[in-house]
C-alpha positions as CSV (number, residue, x, y, z in Angstrom):
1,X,-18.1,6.2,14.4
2,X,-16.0,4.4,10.9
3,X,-13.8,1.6,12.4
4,X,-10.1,2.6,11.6
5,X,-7.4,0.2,12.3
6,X,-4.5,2.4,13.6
7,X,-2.1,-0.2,12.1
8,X,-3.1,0.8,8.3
9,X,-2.1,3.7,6.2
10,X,-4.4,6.0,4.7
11,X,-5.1,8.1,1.3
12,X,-6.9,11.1,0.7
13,X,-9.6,9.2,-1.5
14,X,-10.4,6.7,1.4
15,X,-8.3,3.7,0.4
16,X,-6.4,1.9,3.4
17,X,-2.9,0.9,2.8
18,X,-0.9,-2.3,4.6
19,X,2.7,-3.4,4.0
20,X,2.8,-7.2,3.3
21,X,6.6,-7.2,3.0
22,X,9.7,-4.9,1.5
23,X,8.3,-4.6,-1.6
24,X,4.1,-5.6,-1.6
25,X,1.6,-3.5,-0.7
26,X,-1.7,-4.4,0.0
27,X,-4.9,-1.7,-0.4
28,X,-8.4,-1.9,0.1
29,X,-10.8,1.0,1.0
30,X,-11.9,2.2,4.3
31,X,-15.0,1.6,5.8
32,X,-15.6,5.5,5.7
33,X,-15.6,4.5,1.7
34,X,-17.9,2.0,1.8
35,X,-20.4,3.6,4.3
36,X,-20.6,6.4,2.3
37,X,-21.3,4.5,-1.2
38,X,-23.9,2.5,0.8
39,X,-24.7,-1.0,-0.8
40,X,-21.9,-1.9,-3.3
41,X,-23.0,-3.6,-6.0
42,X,-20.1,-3.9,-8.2
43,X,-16.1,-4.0,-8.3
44,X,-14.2,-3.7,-10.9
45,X,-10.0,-4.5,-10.1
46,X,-7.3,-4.8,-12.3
47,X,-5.6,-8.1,-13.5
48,X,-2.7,-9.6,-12.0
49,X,0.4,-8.4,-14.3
50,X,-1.1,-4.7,-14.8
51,X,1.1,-1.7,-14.3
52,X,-0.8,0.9,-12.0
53,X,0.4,4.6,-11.3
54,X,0.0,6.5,-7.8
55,X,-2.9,8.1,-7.6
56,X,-4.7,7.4,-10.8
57,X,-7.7,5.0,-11.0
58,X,-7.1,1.6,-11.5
59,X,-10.7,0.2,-10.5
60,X,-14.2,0.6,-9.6
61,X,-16.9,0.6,-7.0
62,X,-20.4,0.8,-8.0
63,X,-23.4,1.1,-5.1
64,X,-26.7,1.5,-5.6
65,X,-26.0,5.4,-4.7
66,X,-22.9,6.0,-7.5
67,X,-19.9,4.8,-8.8
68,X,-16.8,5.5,-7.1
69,X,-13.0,5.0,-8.7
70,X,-10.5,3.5,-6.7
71,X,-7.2,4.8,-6.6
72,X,-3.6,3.3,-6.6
73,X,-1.6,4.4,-3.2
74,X,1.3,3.4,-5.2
75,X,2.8,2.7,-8.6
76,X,4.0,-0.8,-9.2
77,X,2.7,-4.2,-10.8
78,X,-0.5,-5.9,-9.8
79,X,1.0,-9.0,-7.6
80,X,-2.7,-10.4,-6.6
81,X,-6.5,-9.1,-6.3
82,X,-8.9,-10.2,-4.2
83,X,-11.3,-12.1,-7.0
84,X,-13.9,-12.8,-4.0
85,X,-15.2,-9.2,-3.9
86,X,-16.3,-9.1,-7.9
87,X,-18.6,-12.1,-7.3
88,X,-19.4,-11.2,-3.7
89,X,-18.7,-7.4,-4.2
90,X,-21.4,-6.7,-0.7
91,X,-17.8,-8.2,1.5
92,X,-16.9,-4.4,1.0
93,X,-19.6,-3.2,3.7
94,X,-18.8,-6.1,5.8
95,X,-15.2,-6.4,5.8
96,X,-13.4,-3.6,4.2
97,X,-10.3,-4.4,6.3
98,X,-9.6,-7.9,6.3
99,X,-12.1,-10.2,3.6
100,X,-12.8,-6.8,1.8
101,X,-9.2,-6.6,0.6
102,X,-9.2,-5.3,-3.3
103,X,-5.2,-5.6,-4.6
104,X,-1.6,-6.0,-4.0
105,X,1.0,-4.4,-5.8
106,X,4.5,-5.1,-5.9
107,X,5.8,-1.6,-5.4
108,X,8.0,0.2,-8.6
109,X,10.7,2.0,-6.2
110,X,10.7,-0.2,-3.0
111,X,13.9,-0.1,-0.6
């Protein structure tokens, strides 16, 4: 059975969704994701400063099965990303939820 943190929000595509504050977001995806990718290999995330739109790639997640986009929950500005999982991008089998963390976005409409 995938682990699913009942405290998270979650996207049709399988990425998990946590409020940092009013107007950050933080999103990563779930271990359903990476179990079904198998080893990942690669990440590609977008740079701090970036614009990203709702539901429209704004990365990558390559496994030795495929690669896999990953989506923006929300539009806004990249605030941070999580430059540990490029060089160890394997943190995404292990920790999805918590060291597996790809980006935060301050969010366009937040109230």
């Amino acid at each position: 059975m995938s682990n699913i943190p009942a405290d998270l929000h979650y996207t049709e595509e399988h990425e998990w969704v946590s409020v940092v504050d009013a107007t950050t977001v933080r999103f990563g995806i779930t271990d359903h994701a990476q179990d079904a990718l198998g080893d990942i290999v690669f990440v590609s995330l977008p740079n701090v400063g970036d614009a990203v739109t709702a539901g429209t790639s704004c990365g990558e997640v390559e496994s030795t099965k495929s690669v896999s986009d990953i989506y923006a929950p929300v539009s806004g500005t990249v605030a941070a990303r999580n430059d540990a999982v490029e060089t160890a991008p394997e943190t995404l089998n292990t920790d999805p939820y918590a060291n597996g963390w790809l980006v935060d976005v301050t969010v366009d409409d937040a109230n």
